[in-house]
Backbone as numpy.savetxt, mean C-alpha at the origin, in Angstrom:
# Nx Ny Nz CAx CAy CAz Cx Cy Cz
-1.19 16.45 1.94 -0.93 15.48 0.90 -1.05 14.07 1.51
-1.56 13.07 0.70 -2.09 12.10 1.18 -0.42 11.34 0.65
-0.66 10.03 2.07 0.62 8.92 2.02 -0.09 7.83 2.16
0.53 6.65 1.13 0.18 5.56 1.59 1.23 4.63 1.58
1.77 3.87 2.97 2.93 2.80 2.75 2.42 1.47 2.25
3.47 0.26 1.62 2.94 -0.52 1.15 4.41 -1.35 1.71
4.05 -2.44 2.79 4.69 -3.22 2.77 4.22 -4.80 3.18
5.16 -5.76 2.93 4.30 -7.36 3.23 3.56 -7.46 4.09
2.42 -8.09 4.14 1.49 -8.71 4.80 2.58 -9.54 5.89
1.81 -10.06 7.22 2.48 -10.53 7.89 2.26 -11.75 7.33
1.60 -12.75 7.21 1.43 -13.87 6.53 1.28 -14.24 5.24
0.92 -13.45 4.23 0.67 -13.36 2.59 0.46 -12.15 2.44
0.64 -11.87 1.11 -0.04 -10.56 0.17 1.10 -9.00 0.65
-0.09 -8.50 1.02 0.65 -7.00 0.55 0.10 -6.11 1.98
0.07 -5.07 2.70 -0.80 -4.64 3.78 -0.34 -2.86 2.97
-1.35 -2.46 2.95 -1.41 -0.54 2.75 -2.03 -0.20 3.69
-1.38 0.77 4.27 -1.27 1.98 5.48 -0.91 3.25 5.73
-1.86 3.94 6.07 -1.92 5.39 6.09 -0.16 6.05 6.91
-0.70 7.33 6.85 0.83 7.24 7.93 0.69 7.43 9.53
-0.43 7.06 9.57 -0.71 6.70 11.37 -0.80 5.21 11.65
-0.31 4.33 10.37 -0.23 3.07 10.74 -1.56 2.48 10.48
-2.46 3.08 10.00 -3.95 2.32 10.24 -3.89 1.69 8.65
-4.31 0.69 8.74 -4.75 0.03 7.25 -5.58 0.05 6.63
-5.31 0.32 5.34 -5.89 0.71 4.49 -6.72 -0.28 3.51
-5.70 -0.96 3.74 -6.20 -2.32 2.42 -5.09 -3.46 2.86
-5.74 -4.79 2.74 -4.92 -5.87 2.37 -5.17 -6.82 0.66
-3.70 -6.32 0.50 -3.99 -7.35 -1.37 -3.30 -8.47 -1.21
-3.95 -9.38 -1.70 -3.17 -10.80 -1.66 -2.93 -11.04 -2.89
-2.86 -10.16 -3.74 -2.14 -10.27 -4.92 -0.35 -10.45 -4.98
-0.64 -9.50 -5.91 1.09 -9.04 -6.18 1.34 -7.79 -5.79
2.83 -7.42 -5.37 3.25 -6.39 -5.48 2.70 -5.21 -5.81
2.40 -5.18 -7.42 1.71 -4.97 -7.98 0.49 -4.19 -7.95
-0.02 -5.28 -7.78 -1.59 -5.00 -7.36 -1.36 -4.42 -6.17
-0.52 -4.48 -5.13 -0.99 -3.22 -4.16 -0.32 -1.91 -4.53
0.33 -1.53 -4.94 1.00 -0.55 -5.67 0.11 0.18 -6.49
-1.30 -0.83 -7.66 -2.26 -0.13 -8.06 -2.83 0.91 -7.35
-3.03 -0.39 -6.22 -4.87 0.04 -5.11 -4.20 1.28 -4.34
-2.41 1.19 -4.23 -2.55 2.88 -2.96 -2.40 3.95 -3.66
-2.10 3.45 -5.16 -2.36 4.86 -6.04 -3.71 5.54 -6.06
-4.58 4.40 -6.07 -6.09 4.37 -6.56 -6.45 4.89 -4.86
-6.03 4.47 -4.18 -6.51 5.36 -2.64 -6.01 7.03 -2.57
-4.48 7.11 -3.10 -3.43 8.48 -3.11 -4.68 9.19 -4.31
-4.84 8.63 -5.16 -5.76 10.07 -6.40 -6.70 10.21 -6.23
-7.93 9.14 -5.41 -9.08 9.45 -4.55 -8.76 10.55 -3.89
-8.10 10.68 -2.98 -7.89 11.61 -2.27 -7.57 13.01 -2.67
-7.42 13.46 -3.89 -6.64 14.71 -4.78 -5.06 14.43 -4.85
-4.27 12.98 -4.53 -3.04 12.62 -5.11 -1.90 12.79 -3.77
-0.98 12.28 -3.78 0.22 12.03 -2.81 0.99 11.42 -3.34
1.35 10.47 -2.04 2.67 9.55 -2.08 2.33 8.45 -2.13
3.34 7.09 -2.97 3.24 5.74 -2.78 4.31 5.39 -1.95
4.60 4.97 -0.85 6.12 4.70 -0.81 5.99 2.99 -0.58
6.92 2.03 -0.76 7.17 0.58 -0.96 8.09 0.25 -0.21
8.00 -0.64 0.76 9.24 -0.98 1.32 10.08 -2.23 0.61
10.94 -2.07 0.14 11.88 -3.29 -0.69 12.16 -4.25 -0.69
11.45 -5.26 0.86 11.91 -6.25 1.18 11.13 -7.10 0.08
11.30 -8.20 -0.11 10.89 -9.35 -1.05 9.80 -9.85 -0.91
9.29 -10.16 -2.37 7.72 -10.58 -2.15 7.25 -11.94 -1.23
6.49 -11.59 -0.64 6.16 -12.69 0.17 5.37 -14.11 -0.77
């Protein structure tokens, strides 16, 4: 089953990452919008996990 974490960018936006740490995507959107894109990576794949870390939007 596919994972994708989603937590702040070190400087702006959003950073998504597999669970070996490798990145997946950077959104300089919103929240949001990265929350779309690791769904849209998790159901590419035949579906998984989103998980979000809670700290505050950058």
């Amino acid at each position: 089953m596919t994972t994708r974490h989603i937590a702040p960018g070190l400087f702006a936006g959003w950073q998504v990452t597999n669970p070996d740490g490798q990145h997946t995507a950077h959104i300089t959107g919103t929240r949001q919008d990265a929350v779309e894109c690791a769904h849209r990576q998790v159901n590419a794949l035949g579906g998984g996990h989103v998980l979000l870390d809670e700290d505050d939007e950058p």
